[in-house]
N, C-alpha and C positions, 0 to 999 in steps of 0.2 A: 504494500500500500504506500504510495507516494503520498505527502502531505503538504501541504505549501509552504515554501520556507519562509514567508512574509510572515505566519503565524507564529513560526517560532522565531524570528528573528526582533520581532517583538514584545517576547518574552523574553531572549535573551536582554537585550536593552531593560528592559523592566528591572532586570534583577541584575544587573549591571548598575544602573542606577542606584538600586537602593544598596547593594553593598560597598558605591561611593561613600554615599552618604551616609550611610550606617559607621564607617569605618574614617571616617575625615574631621579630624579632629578641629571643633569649632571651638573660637576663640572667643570667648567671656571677658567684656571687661567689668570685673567688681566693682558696685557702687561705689566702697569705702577707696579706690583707688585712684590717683588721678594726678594732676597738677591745678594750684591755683595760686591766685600771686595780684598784682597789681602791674600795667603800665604809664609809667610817667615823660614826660618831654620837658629838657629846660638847656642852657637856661631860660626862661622867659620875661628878663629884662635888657634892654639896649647894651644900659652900662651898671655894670653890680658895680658898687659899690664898697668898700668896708664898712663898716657896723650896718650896712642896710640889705636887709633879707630878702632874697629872690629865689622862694623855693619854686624844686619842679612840681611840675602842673599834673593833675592826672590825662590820660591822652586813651580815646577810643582807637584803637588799634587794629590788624585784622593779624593774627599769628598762626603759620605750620609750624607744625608740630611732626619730625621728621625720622626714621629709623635712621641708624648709625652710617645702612650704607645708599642714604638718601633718595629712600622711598616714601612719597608724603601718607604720613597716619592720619591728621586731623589736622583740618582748617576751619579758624574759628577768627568772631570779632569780638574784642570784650566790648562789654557795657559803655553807659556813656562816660564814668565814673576809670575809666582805664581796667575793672576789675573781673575776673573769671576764674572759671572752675571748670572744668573739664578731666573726665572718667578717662584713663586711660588705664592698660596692663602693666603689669610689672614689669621693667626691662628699662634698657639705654636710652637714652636719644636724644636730638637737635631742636632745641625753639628758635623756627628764624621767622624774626619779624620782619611784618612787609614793608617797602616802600612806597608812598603814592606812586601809581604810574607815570613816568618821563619825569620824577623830579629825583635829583638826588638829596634831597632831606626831608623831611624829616628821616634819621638812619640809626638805627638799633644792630648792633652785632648777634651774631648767631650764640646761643649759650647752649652748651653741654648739661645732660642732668639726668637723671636717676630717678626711676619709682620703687617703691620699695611697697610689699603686699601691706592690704589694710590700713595704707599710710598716705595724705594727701604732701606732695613735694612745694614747695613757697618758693616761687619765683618773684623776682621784681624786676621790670624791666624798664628799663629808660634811653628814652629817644634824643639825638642831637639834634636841638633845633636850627643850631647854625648860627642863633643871635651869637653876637660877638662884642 
């Protein structure tokens, strides 16, 4: 008896699939896990002064969040406040903050850092505004 191979070739696939899937280890990121921090930009006066204060500003931001060997994990904008929180897995990796497009400043360096399980990581980042 010949049978149609379409029939089984559809079952095969079927269960091809599911022992993907059964078998593919999905990656969880735990609530308690993450980075969160603050971004700030300054200075933010012409001419500082001695004895006269010109702290940095808080600054909305848009930041990757990137593996070691610079694959992007997570693109995010903080608050208007500079401020965020974002879930990530335990492991290495690069925060590089954005630039407006076609300007070169406001400009923040890329930072290295570490999540550690059950544990949120504090970043603070701050931007050059270029006042001088």
């Amino acid at each position: 008896m010949i049978l149609p191979i379409g029939r089984y070739l559809k079952k095969i696939l079927l269960i091809t699939c599911l022992v993907i899937t059964g078998c593919s280890a999905l990656q969880t990121t735990p609530a308690d896990t993450g980075i969160e921090g603050q971004v700030f930009i300054g200075p933010m006066c012409p001419v500082v002064q001695e004895g006269v204060e010109c702290p940095d500003q808080p600054y909305q931001a848009v930041l990757t969040v990137l593996s070691l060997n610079g694959r992007e994990v997570k693109h995010f904008e903080t608050d208007e406040e500079g401020r965020f929180r974002v879930a990530l897995p335990p492991g290495e990796y690069i925060l590089h903050p954005e630039t407006p497009k076609d300007m070169p400043l406001p400009f923040a360096g890329e930072q290295p850092f570490s999540v550690s399980t059950g544990e949120y990581t504090i970043l603070k980042i701050t931007y050059d505004s270029g006042i001088r």
